[in-house]
N, C-alpha and C positions, 0 to 999 in steps of 0.2 A: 310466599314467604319461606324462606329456608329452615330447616329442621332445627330444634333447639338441641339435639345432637350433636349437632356439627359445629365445631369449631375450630377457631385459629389458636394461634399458640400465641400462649401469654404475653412475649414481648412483640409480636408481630403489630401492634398499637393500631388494633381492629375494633371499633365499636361491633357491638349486636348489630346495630342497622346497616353496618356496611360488610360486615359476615353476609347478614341475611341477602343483600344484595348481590353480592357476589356468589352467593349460591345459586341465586335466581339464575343470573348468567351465564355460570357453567352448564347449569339445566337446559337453558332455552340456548344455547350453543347447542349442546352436544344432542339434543333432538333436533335441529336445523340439521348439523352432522349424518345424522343418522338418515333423515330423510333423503337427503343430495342422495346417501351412497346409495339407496336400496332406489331412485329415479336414474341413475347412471347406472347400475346394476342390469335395470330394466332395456336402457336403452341399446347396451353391449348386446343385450340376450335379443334383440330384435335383430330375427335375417336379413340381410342384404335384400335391396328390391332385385328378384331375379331380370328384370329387364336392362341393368346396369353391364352391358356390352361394352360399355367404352372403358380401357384399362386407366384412363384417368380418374373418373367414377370410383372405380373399383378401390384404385390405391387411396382417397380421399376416404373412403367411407373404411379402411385399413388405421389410417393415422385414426381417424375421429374415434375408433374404439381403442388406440393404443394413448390417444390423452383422457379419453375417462377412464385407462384402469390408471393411470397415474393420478388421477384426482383424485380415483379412490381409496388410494394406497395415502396420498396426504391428508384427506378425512380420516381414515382409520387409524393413521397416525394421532392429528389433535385427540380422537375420541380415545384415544389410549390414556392420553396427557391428559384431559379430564377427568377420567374416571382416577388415572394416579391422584388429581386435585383432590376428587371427592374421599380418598383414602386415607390423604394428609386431612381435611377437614374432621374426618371421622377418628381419627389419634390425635388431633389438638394440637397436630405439627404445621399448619397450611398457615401462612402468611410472612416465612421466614426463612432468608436463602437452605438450599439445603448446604451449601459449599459453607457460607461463615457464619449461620445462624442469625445474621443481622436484618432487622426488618425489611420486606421489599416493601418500597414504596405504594401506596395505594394507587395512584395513578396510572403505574404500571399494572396493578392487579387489576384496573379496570381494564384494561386492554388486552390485557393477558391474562384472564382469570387462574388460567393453569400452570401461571408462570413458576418457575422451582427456585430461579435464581434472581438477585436486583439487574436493574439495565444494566449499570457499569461491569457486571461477570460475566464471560463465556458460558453458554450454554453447552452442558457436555454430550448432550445426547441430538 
């Protein structure tokens, strides 16, 4: 259950139970997060099998560490965007664009716990 700290902001039209809820989510996100990077982390830091002779080999197992630092630069990215959520949660700003102040949608928050803006805004970042 989410911390009685953390809250949305007044007009953000967020019960307790669906605060609570969604802090669940950013939590159990951003430790999923956290896991992937430090198992791709691990995988990058694993040597090449020195018997891979064939320069097909070689360039495959080249890409496959150049798409997991790119997963891992898009994890560390959301885990940025959540901990911003958990910031907005902890100033009683979280549940409301930051661009018009007007409530995002819950259904979006569900899907985007860390969302900043409603569906219908560009996201600036």
């Amino acid at each position: 259950m989410g911390e009685p700290n953390l809250k949305a902001h007044v007009d953000a039209n967020l019960t307790r139970g669906q605060v609570d809820e969604l802090v669940d989510s950013l939590a159990d996100k951003r430790q999923e997060l956290v896991g992937r990077v430090e198992h791709l982390k691990q995988q990058m830091l694993t040597k090449d099998d020195c018997s891979l002779t064939d320069a097909g080999d070689a360039a495959s197992a080249q890409e496959n560490r150049l798409g997991a630092r790119g997963m891992i630069e898009q994890h560390q990215r959301i885990i940025m965007e959540i901990d911003a959520a958990f910031r907005r949660l902890e100033k009683g700003r979280y549940g409301v664009s930051e661009t018009t102040e007007e409530p995002i949608d819950y259904n979006r928050l569900i899907l985007v716990p860390w969302a900043r803006v409603g569906v219908d805004e560009q996201e600036s970042k």
